[in-house]
C-alpha positions in Angstrom: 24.5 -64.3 43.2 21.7 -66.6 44.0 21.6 -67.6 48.0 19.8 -71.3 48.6 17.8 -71.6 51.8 16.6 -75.4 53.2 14.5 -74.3 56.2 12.0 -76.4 57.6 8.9 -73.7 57.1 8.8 -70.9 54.9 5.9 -68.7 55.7 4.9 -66.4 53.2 3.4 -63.3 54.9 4.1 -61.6 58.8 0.5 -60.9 59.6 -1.1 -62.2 62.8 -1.7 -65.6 60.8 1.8 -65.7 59.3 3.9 -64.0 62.3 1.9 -67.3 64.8 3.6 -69.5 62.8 6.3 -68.1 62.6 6.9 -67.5 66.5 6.0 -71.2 67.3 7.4 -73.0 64.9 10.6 -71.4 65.6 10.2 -71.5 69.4 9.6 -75.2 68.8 13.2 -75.8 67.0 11.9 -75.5 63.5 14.2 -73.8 61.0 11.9 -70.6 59.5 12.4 -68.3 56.6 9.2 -65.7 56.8 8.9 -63.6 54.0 6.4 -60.2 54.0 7.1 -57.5 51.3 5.1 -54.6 52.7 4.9 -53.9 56.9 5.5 -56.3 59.7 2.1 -57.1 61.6 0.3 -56.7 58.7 -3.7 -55.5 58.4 -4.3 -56.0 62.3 -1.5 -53.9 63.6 -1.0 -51.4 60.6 -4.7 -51.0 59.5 -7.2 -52.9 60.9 -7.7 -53.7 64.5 -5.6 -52.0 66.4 -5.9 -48.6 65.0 -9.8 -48.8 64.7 -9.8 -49.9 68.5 -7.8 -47.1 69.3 -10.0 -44.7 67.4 -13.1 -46.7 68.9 -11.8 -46.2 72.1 -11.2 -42.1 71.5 -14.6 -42.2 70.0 -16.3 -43.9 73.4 -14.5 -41.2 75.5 -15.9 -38.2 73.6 -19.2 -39.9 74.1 -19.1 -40.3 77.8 -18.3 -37.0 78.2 -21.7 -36.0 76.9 -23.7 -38.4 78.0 -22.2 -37.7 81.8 -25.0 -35.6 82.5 -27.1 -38.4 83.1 -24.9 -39.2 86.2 -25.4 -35.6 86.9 -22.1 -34.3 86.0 -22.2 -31.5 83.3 -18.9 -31.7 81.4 -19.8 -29.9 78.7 -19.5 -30.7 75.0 -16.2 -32.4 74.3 -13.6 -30.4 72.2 -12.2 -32.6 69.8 -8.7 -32.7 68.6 -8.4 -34.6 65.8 -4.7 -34.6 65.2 -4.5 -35.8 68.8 -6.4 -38.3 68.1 -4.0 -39.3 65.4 -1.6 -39.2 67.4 -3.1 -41.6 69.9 -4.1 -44.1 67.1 -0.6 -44.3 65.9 0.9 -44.3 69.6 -1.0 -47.5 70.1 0.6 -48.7 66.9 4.0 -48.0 67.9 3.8 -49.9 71.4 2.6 -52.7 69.6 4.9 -53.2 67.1 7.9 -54.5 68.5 6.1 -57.6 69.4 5.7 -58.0 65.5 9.2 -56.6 64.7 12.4 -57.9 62.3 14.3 -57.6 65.4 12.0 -59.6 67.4 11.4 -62.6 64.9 15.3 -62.3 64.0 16.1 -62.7 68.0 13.8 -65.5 67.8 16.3 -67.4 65.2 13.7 -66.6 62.4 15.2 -65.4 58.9 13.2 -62.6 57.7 12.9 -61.9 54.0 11.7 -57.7 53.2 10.9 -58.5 49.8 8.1 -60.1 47.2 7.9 -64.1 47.1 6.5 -66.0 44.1 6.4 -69.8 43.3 8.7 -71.1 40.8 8.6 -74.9 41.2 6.1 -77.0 43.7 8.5 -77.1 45.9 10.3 -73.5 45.5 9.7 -70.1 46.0 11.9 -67.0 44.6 12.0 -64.3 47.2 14.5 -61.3 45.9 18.0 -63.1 45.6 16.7 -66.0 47.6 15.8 -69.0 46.5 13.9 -70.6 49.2 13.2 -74.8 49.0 11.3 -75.8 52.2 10.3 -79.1 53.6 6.6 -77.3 53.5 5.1 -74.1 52.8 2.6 -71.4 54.2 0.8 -69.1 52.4 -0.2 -66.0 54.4 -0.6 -63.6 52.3 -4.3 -61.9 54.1 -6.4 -60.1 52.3 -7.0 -56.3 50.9 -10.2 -54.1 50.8 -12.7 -55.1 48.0 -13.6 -52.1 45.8 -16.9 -52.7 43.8 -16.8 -52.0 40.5 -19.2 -48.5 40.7 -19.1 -46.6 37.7 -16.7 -43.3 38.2 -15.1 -45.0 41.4 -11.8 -44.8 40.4 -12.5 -41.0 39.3 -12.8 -40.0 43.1 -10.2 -40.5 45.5 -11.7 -42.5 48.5 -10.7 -44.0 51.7 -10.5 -47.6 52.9 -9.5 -49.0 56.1 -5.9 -49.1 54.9 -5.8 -45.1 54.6 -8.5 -43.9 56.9 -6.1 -44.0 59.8 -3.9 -41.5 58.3 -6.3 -38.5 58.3 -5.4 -35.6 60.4 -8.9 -34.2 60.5 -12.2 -34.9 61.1 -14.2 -35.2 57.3 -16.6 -33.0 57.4 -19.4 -35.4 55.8 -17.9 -39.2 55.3 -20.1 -41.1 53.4 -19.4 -45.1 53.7 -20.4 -47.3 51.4 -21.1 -50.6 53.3 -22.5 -51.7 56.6 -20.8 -54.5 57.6 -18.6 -54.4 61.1 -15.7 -52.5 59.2 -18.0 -49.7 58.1 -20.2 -49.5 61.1 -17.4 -49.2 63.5 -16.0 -46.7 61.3 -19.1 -44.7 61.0 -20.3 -44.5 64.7 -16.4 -43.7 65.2 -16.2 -40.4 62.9 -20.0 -39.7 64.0 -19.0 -39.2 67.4 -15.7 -37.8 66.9 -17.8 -34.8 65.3 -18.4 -35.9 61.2 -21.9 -36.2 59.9 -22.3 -39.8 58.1 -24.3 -41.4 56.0 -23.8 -45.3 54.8 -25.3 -47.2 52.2 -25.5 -51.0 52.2 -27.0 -52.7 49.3 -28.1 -55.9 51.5 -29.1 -55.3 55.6 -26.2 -53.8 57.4 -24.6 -56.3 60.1 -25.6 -59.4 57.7 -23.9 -61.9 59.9 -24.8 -61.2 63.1 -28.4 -62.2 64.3 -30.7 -59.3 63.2 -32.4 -59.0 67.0 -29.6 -58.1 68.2 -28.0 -56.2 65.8 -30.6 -53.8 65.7 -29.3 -52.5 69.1 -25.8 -51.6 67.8 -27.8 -50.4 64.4 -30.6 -47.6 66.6 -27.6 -46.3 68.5 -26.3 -45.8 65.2 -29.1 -43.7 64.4 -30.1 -42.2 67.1 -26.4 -40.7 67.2 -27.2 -39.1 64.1 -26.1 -41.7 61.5 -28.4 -41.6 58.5 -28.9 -45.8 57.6 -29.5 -46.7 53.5 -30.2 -50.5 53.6 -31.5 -52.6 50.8 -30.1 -49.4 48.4 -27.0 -49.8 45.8 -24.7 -47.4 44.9 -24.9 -46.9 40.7 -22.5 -44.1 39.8 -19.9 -41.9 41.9 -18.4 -38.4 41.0 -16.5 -35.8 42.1 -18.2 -32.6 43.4 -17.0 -29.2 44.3 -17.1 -30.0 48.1 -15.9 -33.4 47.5 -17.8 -36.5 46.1 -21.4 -37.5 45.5 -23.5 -41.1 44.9 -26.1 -42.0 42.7 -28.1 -44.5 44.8 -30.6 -46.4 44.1 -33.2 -48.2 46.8 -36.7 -48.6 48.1 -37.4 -45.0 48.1 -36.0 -44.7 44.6 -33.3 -42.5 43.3 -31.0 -40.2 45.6 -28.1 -38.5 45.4 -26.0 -37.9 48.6 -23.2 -35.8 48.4 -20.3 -35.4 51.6 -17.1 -34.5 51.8 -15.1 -38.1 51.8 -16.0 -41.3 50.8 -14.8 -44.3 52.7 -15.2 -47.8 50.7 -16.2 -50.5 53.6 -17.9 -53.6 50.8 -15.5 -56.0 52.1 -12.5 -57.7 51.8 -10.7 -59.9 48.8 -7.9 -62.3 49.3 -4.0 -60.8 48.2 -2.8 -63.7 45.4 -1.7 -61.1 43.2 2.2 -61.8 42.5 2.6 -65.4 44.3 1.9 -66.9 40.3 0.6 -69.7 42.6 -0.5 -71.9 39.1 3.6 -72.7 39.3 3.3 -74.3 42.4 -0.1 -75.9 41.2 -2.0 -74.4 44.0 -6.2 -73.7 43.4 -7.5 -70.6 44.2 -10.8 -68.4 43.2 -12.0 -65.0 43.7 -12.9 -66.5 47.3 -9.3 -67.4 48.6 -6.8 -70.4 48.3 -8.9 -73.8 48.5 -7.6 -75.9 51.6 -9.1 -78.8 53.1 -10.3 -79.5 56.6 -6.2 -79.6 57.8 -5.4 -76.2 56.3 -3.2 -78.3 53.0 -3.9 -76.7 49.4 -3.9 -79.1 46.9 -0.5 -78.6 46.4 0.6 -81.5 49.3 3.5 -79.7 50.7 2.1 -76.4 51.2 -0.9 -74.6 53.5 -2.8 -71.6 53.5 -4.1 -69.8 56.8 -5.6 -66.5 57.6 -7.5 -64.2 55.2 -6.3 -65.7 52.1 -7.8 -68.5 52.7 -10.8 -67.6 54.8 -13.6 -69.0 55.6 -13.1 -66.4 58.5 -11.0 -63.0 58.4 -10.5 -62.6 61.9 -7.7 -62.6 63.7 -8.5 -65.0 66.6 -8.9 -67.3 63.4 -5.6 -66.4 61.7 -4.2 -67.8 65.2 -5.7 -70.4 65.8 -5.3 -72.4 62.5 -1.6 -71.4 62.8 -2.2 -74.2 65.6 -3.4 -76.6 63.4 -0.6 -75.9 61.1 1.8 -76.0 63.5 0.8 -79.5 64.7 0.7 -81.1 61.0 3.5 -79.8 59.7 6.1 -79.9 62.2 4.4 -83.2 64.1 2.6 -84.4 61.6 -0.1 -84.5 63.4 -4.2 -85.2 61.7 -5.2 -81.5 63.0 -8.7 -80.5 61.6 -10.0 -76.8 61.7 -13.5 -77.2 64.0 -15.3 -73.8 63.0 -18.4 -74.8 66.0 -17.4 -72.5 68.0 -16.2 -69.3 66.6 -16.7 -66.1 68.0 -17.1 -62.7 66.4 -17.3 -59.0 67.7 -18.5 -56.1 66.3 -16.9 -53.3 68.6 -19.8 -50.7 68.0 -21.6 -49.6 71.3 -23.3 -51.5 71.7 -21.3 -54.2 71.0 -22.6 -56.8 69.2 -21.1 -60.5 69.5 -22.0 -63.4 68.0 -20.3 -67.6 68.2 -22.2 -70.6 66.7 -25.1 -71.0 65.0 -27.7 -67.6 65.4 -31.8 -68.3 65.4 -32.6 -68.6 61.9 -29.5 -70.8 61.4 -30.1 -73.3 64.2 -33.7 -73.7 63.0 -32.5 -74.1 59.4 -30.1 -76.7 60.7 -31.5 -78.3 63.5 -35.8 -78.1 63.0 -37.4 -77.3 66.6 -35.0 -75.4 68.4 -35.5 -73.6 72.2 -34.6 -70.0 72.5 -34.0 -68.3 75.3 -33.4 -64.6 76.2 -32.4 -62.4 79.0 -32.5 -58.1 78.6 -29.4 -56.3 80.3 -32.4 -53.8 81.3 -33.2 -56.9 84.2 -29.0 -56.8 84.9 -28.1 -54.8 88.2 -25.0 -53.9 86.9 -26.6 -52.2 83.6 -28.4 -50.5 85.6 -26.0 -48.7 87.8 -23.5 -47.9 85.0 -26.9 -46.5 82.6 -26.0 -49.1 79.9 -29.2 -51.0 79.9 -29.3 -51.6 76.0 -29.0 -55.2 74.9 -29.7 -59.0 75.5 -28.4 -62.4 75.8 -30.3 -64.6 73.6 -29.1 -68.6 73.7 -30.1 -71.1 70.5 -30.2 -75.0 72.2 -31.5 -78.1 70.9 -34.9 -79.9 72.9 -32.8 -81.5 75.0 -30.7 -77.9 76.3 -27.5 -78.5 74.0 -26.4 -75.0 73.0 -26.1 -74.4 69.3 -25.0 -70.8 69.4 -25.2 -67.2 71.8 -26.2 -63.4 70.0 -25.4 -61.1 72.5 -25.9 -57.5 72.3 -24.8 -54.7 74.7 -22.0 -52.9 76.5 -18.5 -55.9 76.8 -20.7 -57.9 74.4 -17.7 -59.2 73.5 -16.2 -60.1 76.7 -19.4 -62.2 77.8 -19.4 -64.4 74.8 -16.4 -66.5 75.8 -18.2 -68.7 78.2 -20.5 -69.4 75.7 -17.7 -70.7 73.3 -16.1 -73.1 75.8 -19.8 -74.3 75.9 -20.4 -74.8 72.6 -16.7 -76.1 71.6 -17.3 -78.8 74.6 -20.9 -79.7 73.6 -22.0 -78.6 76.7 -25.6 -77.7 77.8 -27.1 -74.8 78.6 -27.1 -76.1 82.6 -23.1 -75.7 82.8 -23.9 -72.0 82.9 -27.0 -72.3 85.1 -25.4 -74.3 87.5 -22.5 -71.2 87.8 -22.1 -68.8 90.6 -21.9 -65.4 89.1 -20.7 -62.5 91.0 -22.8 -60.0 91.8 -23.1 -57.1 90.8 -21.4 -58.1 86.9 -22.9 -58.3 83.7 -22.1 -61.9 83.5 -24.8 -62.9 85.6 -27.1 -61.8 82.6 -25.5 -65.3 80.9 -26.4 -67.3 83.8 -30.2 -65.5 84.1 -30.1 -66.3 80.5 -29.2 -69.8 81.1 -32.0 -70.6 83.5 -35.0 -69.3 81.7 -34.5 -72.2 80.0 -35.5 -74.6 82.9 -38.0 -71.9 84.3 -41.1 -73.4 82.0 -40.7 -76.7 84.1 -39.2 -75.5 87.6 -42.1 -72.9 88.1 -45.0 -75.0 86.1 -47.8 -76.3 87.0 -46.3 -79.9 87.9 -44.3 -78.4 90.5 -46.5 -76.5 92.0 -48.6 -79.7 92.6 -45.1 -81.6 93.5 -44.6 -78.8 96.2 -48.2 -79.2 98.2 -47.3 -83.0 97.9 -44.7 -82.6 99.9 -45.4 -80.1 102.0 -48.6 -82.5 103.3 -46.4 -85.1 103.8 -44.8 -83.2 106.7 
């Protein structure tokens, strides 16, 4: 028998874009159906960034154990249990999840739906025995690792970030193919956690982030013991004895690596499979759903957030248009995504972080730009805590606007939220010179940062002259 449901929202998907709908909507009086056919939470909780902070953060203790000695404390070299480790990853899963839980979003007065939804009509969607006919739609369906199509790839079995977590034991040499923030975190990770790694990236690893600074993040890499192949492609993949082997081809010509495991890092491709979106006359491509500046497909009554429908796959962005849905669909309200001022972290150490427009970008964008930069080697706080490695570097227009902020080095990503209020407010760069900073912390590199940009005038010439001036006058 076939039940009828008439909520207000039905949200297709309960990860972190689909679950902040969801929450609010409901909180706000809406009647919700959310469907999600495989686990609650979705990539960030089950396989994305939770467990990889977890592991990150195992990996970071493991190196501060051997590099104590520099404190002069001699603690040996770290004994690694990797099944602990395991454990841990998968602890921090557990305490997470009931915030993402049936029982939570069912105590919230959501109805949840534990099977597969597909569109049957504009204005219908089939989920099990359900039908479901809502006053709108959204589509949060998020996105799944990108194989490329490398010749004997599907001969091999290889990891990706939704089966890496599940490992028991350190891989004895993982190869990654990909450098992007998924693979690099992965690699320094297993590196220090006692694997040997090599990566291959067939553009320049960290591609988004501003190349000056992630060249910090990309030498620790390498001076950990990472062995870096930009600029090279993988050609053909096979199984081996000892595990599997690559055929890559680059700059220095032909090479084979071979290691134990192989983990697939090339990126990420929006889940559509199954929602036979063409019934409900929604456009899509092998980039995501198409929405427009309010998050609507071009089917009127429904909207797509999150990885599906990109342009960013982070989770900060999966929440934050759930806002903007939130305010059209239940208020009805002329919400526009503004993507200024969006931030990004790559959790490597050091940690790279990133929000507007980097160098090359502002210039391409804006002409004659002002850069300004301040090393954490100058920061009294980087100094005492040995973590010297990094810099503040701010993009502004003439007139000291700020366009963007690449910022590399240890809490990278906690001192690039100042510079997003900035930025989102069209501030400039003298609302964080003007700031008193307490000292000793690594954000008074932001505010150092912030007034090299006055120093060419304050300590010119002119003033000098403007100071003897004065100082004659009495």
């Amino acid at each position: 028998m076939t039940d009828a449901l008439t909520p207000d929202l039905c949200v297709i998907g309960a990860g972190s874009a689909g679950l902040s709908v969801a929450a609010g909507a409901s909180r706000m009086g809406a009647r919700v159906v959310l469907i999600e056919k495989g686990r609650m939470g979705g990539d960030c909780l089950n396989t994305g960034c939770v467990p990889s902070k977890a592991l990150l953060a195992a990996a970071h203790a493991a190196a501060a154990v051997r590099g104590a000695r520099r404190f002069g404390i001699d603690a040996g070299a770290p004994a690694v249990d990797f099944a602990a480790v395991h454990r841990h990853v998968h602890g921090v899963i557990e305490a997470i999840a009931p915030n993402d839980s049936v029982e939570r979003f069912e105590g919230l007065g959501v109805t949840v739906l534990r099977v597969p939804a597909r569109f049957t009509a504009p204005d219908e969607v089939r989920a099990g025995d359900a039908v479901v006919r809502a006053r709108r739609f959204v589509v949060a369906t998020g996105s799944a690792p990108l194989v490329p199509p490398v010749p004997g790839i599907e001969q091999v079995p290889y990891l990706t970030n939704e089966t890496v977590f599940d490992a028991t034991a350190c891989p004895a040499h993982l190869l990654v193919i990909g450098a992007g923030p998924i693979g690099v975190e992965l690699a320094q990770a297993h590196r220090r956690l006692g694997a040997a790694v090599t990566m291959v990236e067939m553009a320049r690893a960290l591609p988004r982030d501003d190349p000056e600074c992630a060249r910090f993040a990309l030498e620790a890499l390498t001076a950990e013991g990472v062995v870096l192949h930009e600029q090279a492609r993988v050609t053909a993949v096979e199984a081996t004895a000892g595990g599997v082997a690559l055929t890559v081809e680059g700059e220095g010509g032909r090479q084979r690596l071979e290691g134990s495991h192989l983990l697939v890092a090339a990126g990420r491709r929006p889940s559509v499979e199954g929602l036979e979106l063409e019934a409900a006359g929604i456009a899509y491509d092998r980039r995501g759903i198409q929405v427009d500046a309010g998050l609507r497909t071009t089917n009127r009554k429904v909207f797509a957030i999150g990885d599906v429908a990109g342009p960013y796959q982070f989770t900060h962005m999966a929440s934050y248009q759930a806002g903007i849905v939130i305010r059209r669909a239940l208020f009805r309200l002329p919400a526009k995504v503004d993507y200024r001022a969006v931030p990004w972290v790559t959790y490597t150490d050091p940690e790279v972080a990133q929000v507007g427009l980097t160098e090359s970008e502002a210039r391409a964008r804006h002409g004659e730009v002002r850069v300004v930069r301040w090393p954490l080697a100058d920061n009294d706080r980087a100094q005492a805590e040995a973590r010297t490695d990094g810099l503040i570097k701010v993009m502004t227009t003439c007139r000291g606007r700020v366009l963007g902020a690449s910022i590399a080095g240890a809490h990278a990503g906690e001192l690039v939220l100042p510079w997003s209020l900035v930025i989102a407010r069209r501030l400039g760069i003298g609302a964080v010179a003007s700031l008193i900073a307490p000292y000793p912390t690594l954000s008074e590199a932001s505010k150092r940062a912030a007034g090299e940009w006055y120093a060419p005038a304050l300590f010119g010439p002119r003033t000098r002259v403007l100071v003897r001036l004065l100082a004659k006058l009495g």
